[in-house]
C-alpha distance (Angstrom), angle and dihedral (degrees) to the residues before:
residue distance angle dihedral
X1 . . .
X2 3.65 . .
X3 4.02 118.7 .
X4 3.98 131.1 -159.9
X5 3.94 120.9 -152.3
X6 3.53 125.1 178.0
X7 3.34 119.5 -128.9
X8 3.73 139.5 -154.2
X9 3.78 122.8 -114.8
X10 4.30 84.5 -93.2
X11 3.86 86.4 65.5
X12 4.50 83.9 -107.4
X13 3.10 118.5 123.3
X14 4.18 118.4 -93.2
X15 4.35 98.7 -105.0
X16 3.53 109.2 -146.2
X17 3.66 105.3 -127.5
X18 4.15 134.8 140.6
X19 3.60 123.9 -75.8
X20 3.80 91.2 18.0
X21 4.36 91.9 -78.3
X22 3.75 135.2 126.4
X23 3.92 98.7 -103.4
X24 3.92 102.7 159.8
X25 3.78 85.0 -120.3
X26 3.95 93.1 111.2
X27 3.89 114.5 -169.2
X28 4.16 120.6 -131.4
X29 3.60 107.3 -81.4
X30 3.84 128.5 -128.2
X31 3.30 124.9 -135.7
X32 3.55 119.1 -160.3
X33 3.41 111.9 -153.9
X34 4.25 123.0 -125.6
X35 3.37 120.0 -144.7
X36 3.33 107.0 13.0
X37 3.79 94.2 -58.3
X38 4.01 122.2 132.8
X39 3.38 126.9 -100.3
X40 3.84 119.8 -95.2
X41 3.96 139.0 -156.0
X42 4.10 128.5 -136.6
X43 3.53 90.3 -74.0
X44 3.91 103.4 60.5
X45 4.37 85.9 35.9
X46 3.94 79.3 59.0
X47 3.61 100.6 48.2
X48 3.90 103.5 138.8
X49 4.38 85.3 -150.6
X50 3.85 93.3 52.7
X51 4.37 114.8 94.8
X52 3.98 111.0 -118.1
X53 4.08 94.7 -101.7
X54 3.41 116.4 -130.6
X55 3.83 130.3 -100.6
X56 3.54 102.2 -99.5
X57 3.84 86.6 43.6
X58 3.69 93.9 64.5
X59 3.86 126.5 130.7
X60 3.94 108.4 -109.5
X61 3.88 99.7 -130.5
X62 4.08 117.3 -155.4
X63 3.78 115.3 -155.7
X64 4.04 114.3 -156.7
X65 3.90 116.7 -146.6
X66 3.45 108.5 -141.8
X67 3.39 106.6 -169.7
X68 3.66 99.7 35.7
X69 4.13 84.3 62.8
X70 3.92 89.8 47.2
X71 3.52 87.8 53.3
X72 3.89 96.2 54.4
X73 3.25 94.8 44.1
X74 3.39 94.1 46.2
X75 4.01 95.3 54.6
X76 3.76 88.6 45.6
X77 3.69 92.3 59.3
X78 4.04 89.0 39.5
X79 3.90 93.5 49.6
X80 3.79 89.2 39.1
X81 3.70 97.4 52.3
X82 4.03 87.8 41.5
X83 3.69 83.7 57.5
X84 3.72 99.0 58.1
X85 3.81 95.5 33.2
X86 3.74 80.0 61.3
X87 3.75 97.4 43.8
X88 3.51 88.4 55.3
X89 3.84 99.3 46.2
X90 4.18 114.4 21.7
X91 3.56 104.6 85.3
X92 3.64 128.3 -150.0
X93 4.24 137.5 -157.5
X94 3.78 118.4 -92.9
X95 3.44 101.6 -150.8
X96 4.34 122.7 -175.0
X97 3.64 109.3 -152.7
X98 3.41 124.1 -135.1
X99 4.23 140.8 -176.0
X100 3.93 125.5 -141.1
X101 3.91 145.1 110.1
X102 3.89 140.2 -107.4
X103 3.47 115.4 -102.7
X104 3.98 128.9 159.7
X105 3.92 121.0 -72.3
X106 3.81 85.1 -131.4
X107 3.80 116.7 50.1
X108 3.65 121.0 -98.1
X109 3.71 109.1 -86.2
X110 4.25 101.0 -123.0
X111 3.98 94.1 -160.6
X112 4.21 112.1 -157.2
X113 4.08 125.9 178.8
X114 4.30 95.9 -101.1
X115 4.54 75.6 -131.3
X116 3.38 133.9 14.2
X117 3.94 120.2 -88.3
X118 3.73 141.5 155.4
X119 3.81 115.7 -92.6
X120 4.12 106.3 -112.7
X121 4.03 89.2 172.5
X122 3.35 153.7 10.2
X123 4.08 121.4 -151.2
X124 3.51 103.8 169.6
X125 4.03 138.6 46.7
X126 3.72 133.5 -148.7
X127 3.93 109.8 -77.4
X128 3.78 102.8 29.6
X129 3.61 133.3 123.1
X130 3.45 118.8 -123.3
X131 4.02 137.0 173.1
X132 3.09 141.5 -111.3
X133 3.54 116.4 -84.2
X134 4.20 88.9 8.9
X135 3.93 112.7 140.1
X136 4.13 113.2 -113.4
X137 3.62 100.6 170.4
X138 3.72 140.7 22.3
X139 3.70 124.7 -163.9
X140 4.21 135.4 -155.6
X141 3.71 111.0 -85.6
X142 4.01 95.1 -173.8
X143 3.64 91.7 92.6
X144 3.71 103.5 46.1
X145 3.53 89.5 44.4
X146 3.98 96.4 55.0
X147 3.49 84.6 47.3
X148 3.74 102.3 52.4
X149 3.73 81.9 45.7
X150 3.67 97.5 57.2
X151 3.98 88.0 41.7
X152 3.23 87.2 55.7
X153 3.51 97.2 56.8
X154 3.42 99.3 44.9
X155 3.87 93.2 47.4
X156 3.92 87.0 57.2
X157 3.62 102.7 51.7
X158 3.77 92.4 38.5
X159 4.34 80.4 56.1
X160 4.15 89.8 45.2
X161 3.89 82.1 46.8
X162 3.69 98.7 58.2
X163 3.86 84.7 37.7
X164 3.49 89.4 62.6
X165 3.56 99.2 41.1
X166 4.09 85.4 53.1
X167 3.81 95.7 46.9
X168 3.58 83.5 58.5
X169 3.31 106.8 56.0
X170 3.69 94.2 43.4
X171 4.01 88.6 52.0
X172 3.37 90.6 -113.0
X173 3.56 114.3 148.6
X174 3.70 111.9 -115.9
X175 4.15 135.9 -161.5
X176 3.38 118.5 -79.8
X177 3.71 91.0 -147.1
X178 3.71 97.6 68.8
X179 3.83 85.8 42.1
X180 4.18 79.6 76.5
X181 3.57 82.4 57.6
X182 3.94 110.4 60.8
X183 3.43 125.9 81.2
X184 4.04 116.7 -84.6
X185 4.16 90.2 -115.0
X186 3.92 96.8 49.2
X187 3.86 85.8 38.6
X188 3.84 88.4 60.0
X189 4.08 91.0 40.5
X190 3.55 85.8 58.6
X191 3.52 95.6 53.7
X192 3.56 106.7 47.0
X193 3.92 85.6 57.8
X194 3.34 95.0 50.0
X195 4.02 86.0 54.3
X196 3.61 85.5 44.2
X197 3.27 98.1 62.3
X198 4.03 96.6 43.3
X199 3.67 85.6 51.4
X200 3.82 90.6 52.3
X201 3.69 95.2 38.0
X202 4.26 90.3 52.1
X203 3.75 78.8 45.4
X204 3.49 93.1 59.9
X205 3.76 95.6 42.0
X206 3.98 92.6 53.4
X207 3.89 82.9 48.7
X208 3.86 86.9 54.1
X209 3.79 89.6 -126.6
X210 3.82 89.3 114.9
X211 3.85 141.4 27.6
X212 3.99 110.0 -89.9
X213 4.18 84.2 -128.0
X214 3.72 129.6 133.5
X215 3.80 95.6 18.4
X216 3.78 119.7 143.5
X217 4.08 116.3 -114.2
X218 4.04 90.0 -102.2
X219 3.94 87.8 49.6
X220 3.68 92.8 48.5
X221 3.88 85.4 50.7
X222 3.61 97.4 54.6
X223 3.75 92.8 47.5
X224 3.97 95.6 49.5
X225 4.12 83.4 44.9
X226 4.07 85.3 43.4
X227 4.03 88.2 53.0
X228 3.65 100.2 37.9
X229 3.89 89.5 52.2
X230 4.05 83.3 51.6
X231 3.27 100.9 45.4
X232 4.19 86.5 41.6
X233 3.40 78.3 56.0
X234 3.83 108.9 53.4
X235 3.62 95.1 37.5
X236 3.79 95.5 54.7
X237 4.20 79.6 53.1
X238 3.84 87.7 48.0
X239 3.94 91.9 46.9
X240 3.57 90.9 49.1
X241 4.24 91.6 48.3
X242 3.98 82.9 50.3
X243 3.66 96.1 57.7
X244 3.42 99.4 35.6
X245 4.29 79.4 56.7
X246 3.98 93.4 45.4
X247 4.24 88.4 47.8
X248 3.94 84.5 47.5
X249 3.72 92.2 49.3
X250 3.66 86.4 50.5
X251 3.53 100.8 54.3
X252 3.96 90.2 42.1
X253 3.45 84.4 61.4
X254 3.72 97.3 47.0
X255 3.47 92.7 43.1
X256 4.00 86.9 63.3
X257 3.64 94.5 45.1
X258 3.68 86.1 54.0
X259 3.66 103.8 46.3
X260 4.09 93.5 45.5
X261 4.31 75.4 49.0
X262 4.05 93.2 52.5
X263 4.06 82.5 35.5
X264 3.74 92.3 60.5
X265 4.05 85.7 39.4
X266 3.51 89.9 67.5
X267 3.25 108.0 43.4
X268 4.13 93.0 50.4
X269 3.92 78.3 51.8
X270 3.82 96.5 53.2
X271 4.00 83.1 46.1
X272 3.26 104.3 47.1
X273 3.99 95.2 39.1
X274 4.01 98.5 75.2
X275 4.19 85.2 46.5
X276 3.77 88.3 63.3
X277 3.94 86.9 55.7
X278 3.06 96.2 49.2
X279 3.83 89.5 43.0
X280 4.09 96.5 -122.0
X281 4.04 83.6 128.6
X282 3.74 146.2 33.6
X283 4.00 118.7 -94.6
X284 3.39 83.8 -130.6
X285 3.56 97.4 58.7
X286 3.62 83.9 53.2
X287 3.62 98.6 53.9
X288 3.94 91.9 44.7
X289 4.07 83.4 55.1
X290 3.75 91.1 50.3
X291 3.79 88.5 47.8
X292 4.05 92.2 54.2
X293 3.67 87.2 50.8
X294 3.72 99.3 55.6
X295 3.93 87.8 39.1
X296 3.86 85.1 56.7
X297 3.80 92.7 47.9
X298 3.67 96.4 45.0
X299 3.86 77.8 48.1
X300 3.49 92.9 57.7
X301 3.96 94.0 37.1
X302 3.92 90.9 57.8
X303 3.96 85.0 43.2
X304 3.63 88.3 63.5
X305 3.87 103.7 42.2
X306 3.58 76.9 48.2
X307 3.48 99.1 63.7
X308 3.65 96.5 31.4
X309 4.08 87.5 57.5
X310 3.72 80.2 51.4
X311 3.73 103.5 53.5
X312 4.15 92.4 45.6
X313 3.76 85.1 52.6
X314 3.81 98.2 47.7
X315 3.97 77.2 48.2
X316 3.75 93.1 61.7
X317 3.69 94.2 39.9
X318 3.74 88.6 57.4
X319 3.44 86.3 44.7
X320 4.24 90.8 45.9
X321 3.69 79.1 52.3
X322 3.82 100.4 51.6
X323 3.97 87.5 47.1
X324 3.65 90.3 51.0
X325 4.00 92.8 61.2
X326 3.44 92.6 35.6
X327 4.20 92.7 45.1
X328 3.76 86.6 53.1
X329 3.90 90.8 54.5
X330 3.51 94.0 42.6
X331 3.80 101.2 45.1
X332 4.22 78.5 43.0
X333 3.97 90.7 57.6
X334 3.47 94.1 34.8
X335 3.66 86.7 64.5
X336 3.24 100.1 43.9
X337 3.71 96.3 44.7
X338 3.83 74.7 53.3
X339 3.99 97.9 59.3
X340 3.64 93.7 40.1
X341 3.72 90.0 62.7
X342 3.94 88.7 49.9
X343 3.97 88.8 49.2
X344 3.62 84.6 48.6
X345 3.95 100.0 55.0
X346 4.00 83.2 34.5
X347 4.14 85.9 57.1
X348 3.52 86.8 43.5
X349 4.00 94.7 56.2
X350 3.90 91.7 36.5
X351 4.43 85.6 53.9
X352 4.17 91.5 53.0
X353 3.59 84.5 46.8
X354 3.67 93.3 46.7
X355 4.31 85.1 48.5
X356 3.51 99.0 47.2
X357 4.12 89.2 54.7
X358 3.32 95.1 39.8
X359 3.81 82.9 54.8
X360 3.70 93.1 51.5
X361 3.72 86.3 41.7
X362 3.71 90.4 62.9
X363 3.67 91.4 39.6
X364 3.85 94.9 56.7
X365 3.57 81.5 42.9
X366 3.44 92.7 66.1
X367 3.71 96.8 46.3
X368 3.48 96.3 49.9
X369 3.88 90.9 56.8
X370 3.83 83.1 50.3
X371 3.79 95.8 43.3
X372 4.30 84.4 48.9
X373 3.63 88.0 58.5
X374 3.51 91.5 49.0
X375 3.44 93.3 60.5
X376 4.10 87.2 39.0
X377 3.66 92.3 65.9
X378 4.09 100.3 37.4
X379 3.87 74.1 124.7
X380 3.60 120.7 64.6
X381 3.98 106.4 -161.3
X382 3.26 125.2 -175.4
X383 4.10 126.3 -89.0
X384 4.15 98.0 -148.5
X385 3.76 139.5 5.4
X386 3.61 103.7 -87.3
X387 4.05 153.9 103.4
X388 3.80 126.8 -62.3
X389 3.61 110.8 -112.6
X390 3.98 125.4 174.2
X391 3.59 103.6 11.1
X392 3.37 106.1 -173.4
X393 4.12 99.2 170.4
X394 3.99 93.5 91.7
X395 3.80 111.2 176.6
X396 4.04 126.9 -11.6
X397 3.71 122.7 -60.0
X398 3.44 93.4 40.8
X399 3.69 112.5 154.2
X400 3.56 116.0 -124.7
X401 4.04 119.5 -171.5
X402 3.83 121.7 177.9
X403 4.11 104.9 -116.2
X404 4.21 86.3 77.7
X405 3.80 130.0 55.2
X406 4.16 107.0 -120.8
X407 3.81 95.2 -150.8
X408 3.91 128.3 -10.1
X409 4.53 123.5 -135.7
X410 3.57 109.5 -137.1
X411 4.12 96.4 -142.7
X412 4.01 109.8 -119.2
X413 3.41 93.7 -147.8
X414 3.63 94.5 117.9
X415 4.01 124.7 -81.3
X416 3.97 126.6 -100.3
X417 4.23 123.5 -157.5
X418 3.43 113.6 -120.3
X419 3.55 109.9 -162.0
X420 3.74 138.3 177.4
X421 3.78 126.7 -125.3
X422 3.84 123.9 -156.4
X423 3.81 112.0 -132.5
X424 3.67 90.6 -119.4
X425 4.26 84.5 64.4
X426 4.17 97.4 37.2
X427 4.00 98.3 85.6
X428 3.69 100.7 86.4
X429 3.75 101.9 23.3
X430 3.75 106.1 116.8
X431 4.05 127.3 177.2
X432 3.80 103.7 -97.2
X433 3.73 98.8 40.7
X434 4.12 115.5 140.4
X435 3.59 114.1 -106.4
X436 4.01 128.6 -156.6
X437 3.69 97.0 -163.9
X438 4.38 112.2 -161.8
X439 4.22 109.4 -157.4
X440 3.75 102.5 -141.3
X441 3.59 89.9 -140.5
X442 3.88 98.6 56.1
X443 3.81 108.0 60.0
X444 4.29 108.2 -114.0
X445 4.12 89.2 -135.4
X446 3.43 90.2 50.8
X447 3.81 108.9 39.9
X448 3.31 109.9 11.2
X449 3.81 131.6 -141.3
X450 3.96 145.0 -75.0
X451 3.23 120.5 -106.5
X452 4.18 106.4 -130.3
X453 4.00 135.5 -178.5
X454 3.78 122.6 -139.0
X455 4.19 104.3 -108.4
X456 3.55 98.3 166.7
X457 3.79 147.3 20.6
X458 3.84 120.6 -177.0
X459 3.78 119.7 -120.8
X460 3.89 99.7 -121.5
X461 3.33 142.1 12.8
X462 4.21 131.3 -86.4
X463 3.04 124.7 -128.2
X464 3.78 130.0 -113.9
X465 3.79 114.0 -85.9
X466 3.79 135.7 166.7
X467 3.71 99.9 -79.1
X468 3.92 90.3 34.3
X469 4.33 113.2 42.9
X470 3.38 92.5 -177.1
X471 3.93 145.2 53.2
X472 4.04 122.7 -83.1
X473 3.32 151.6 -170.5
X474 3.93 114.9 -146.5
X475 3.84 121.4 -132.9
X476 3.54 135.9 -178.7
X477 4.44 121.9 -144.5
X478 3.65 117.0 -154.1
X479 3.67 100.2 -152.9
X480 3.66 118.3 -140.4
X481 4.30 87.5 -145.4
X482 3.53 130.0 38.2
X483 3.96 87.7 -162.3
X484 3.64 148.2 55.5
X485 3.84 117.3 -135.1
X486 3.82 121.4 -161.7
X487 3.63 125.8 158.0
X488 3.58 87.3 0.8
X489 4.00 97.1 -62.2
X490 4.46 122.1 117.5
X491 3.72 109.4 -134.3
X492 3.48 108.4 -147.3
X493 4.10 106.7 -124.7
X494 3.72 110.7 -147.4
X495 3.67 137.3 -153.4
X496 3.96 111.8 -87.4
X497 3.63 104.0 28.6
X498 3.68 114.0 131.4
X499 3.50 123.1 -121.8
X500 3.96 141.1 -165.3
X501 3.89 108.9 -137.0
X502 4.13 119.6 -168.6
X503 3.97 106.5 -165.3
X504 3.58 111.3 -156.6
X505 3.75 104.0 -135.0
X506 3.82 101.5 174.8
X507 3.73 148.0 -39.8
X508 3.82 126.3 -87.6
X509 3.68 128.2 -172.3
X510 3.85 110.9 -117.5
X511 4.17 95.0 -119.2
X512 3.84 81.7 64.4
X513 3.68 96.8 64.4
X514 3.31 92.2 50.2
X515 3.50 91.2 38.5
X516 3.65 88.0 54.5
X517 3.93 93.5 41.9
X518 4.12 85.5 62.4
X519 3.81 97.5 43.8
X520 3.38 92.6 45.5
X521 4.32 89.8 51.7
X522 3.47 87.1 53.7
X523 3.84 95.5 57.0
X524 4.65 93.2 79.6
X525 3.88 79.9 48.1
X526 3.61 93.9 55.2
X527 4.14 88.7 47.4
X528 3.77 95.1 58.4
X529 3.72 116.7 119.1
C-alpha cells in the first residue's frame, strides 16, 4: 500500500497543532489509502516488513482544526443572534412621502389700480422688496381732475336749476342770472305760471277776495278796466230796473186816473139811464154814456196789464242785474279755475324736470365719488412687506384698468410646503407630525433638508387632474427654516420651488419589515384557486 504525506517547505511533515505552530502536540494522522487499500494507523506506517513507499505514493494526510471551526461557528451564531436581537429591538423612521411646492403662508398679494388710469411712473422693478405701505406706481391725475372739474360744474348748475325751478313754484323770487341758465322751454314754462298766477291773483283782487297790492302797472290796468266794465255793467242793469220802476209808477198813476174816470162813467150812466125811461134824454145820449164807460174800463184794463207787464219786467231787470254781478264772478272764477289748471300741468312739467335732474344729480354724484377715488389712489402702495413679482406695468403710459392685477407682492412672512398625499399614504398622517422637507433645486447630499411640522391636512380628497392622475389629500409644512446654510452662506428659498417632504409617521422595529415583507409574499399564495 502506497501512502501520500504532505510535507512542509523543509521536506517534514506539516504537524497539526493550534495556532498553525510546531507544539510537539502532534494530532492522529490519516492515512488515505492508495489503491483501494484501507486506511492504517502509526502502527501498520511502522511496520518493519513493509518497503519505504515512494514519494508520489504517499498518503495525503488532512489535519482538522478544532478550534478554528468552533470559533466560526461560534461568531456566526453570535453575529446571527445579534442580528435578530436587533431586528427585534433597533427601531427605525416610517416616513410617508409626499410631492408639493413652497409658497407664502399668506396668499400672494395680486395688486390692481381700484380705476383705470395712465401709468405716469414706475418706482419699483420685478424682484425687489418693498414695504408695507411703500409707493410702486404712480398714475396721471390730469384726466380725473378735468373730469371731476367738469362734474362739478355740471352737478352745480343742475342743483341752481332745481333751485330755480323750486323758488318758482313757491313764489319765491329767484336770480335772474341762473335764469340764463335753463333751458329755453322750461324758461318759458316758468313764465307763463308766473303770469298765471298774477292773472289769478288780479283776478282775485277785482273779485275782492284779495288786496289789489303788488300788481305791476299793466295788471293794475286790466283790473281797473276789469271793474269799470263790471260796474258799466251792473249799473246799466240798475238803470234799466229804475226805468222800468219810473214807467211802472207812471202807469200806477194812470191806472188811478183812469179807474176814478171809468168810476165817474158809471155812475153818470146809472144816472142818466132811468132819464131815458122816463124820456128826460136821448137814447143816444145814453148809448154814448155807456160807450165812455167801457172806454174808461178798457182804459183801466190796459192800465193794469200795463203795469203788470211792468212789474215782471222790472223783475227780470233785477234779475239781469243779479246775473250781471254774479256773471262777473263766475266768468272771474271760471278763469281762474282755468289758470290754476294750467299752473297745475305747468307744476307738473316743472316736477319731471325737477326728477330727471335730480336723477342726473345723483348720477354725477356717483361719478364724482368714483372720479375722487381716482384721484385717491393715483398712488398704488403696497398691501404687505414683500417682493415684486409679475409686474406687468412695463414703461410709462401703460394703461392700467381694474379687471387685472398690474403687479403681484409675494408676502415675506416666511414660506410654508404644501404638499399632496396619495390616499394610499393619508392613514397615519396626523397634524403635528415632523417633517424633513428636500428642495428639489438644492441637491439633499449636498445641502441637506428643513426640518417641517404638519399644520394642516385637508378634509377630503382631490380629484385627479392633469398635473395630478391620481387622488390627494392636501397638506400644509410649517418649516422650522426659511434658509439653507452651507459653507456658512443662507440661500434664500423662494415661493414656487418644489419640494420632496418625508413625514415621519412612526417607528417600527426592523424584524417587522421583514416580518411584513414575508406576510405580505404570502398574500398571491393565499389567492390561488
Amino acid at each position: 500500500m502506497k501512502q501520500l504525506q504532505t510535507q512542509n517547505g523543509n521536506g517534514a511533515p506539516n504537524g497539526n497543532s493550534q495556532n498553525g505552530g510546531s507544539n510537539g502536540t502532534t494530532a492522529r494522522p490519516l492515512v488515505m489509502p492508495v489503491n483501494g487499500d484501507a486506511p492504517m494507523g502509526d502502527e501498520g506506517a511502522r511496520t518493519p516488513h513493509k518497503p519505504k513507499p515512494a514519494p508520489y505514493d504517499q498518503a495525503v494526510i488532512l489535519q482538522q482544526p478544532s478550534v478554528w471551526s468552533r470559533s466560526i461557528v461560534w461568531a456566526i451564531v453570535g453575529v446571527s443572534s445579534f442580528a435578530v436581537l436587533w431586528a427585534g429591538l433597533a427601531k427605525i423612521e416610517q416616513a410617508v412621502p409626499a410631492q408639493g411646492q413652497l409658497e407664502p403662508q399668506a396668499s400672494v398679494q395680486a395688486i390692481q389700480a381700484p380705476v383705470g388710469g395712465v401709468v405716469k411712473e414706475i418706482l419699483v422693478e420685478e424682484g425687489d422688496q418693498v414695504k408695507k405701505g411703500q409707493v410702486l406706481i404712480r398714475f396721471d391725475p390730469t384726466a380725473a381732475a378735468a373730469q371731476l372739474r367738469s362734474l362739478e360744474q355740471i352737478r352745480d348748475s343742475l342743483l341752481q336749476e332745481n333751485a330755480f325751478y323750486r323758488s318758482q313754484m313757491s313764489g319765491v323770487a329767484a336770480p335772474t342770472s341762473v335764469a340764463a341758465t335753463i333751458p329755453p322751454q322750461v324758461l318759458a314754462l316758468t313764465t307763463n305760471r308766473a303770469g298765471l298766477l298774477e292773472e289769478n291773483r288780479m283776478y282775485r283782487a277785482q273779485l275782492g277776495l284779495a288786496p289789489g297790492e303788488n300788481l305791476s302797472p299793466e295788471q293794475v290796468a286790466r283790473l281797473q278796466a276789469g271793474q269799470q266794465e263790471a260796474t258799466s255793467r251792473t249799473a246799466a242793469a240798475q238803470l234799466e230796473v229804475a226805468q222800468l220802476r219810473q214807467q211802472l209808477v207812471q202807469a200806477e198813476s194812470q191806472l188811478a186816473v183812469a179807474r176814478e174816470t171809468a168810476a165817474i162813467d158809471e155812475n153818470i150812466l146809472g144816472d142818466i139811464a132811468p132819464l131815458v125811461e122816463e124820456g128826460a134824454l136821448a137814447r143816444i145820449q145814453v148809448l154814448r154814456q155807456q160807450q165812455e164807460a167801457m172806454k174808461g174800463q178798457a182804459e183801466v184794463t190796459r192800465l193794469e196789464q200795463e203795469a203788470g207787464r211792468l212789474r215782471v219786467q222790472i223783475a227780470q231787470a233785477q234779475e239781469k242785474l243779479s246775473n250781471t254781478v254774479a256773471l262777473t264772478s263766475t266768468d272771474l272764477l271760471s278763469k281762474i279755475a282755468e289758470n290754476e289748471k294750467q299752473i297745475a300741468n305747468i307744476d307738473s312739467q316743472i316736477n319731471k324736470v325737477i326728477v330727471e335732474n335730480d336723477k342726473r344729480a345723483a348720477e354725477i354724484d356717483s361719478q364724482l365719488s368714483q372720479t375722487k377715488l381716482t384721484l385717491e389712489y393715483q398712488e398704488l402702495r403696497a398691501p404687505v412687506d414683500g417682493t415684486v413679482f409679475d409686474l406687468k406695468a412695463k414703461g410709462i403710459g401703460f394703461v392700467a384698468n381694474n379687471q387685472e392685477p398690474i403687479l403681484k407682492v409675494v408676502p415675506a412672512n416666511g414660506l410654508e410646503a404644501e404638499v399632496y398625499i396619495t390616499n394610499q399614504d393619508i392613514g397615519f398622517v396626523r397634524e403635528g407630525m415632523e417633517v424633513d422637507v428636500r428642495v428639489d433645486s438644492f441637491p439633499f447630499s449636498e445641502f441637506g433638508d428643513i426640518k417641517g411640522v404638519v399644520t394642516q391636512i385637508g378634509d377630503d380628497a382631490l380629484p385627479p387632474d392633469q398635473l395630478h392622475q391620481f387622488y390627494r389629500f392636501p397638506a400644509k409644512v410649517e418649516l422650522n427654516s426659511q434658509t439653507l446654510e452651507v459653507d456658512g452662506k443662507e440661500l434664500q428659498l423662494q415661493s414656487g420651488m418644489s419640494v420632496s417632504a418625508n413625514i415621519k409617521i412612526r417607528k417600527r422595529s426592523v424584524l417587522s419589515i421583514f416580518t411584513d415583507m414575508f406576510t405580505r409574499s404570502l398574500d398571491p399564495i393565499q389567492n390561488v384557486r
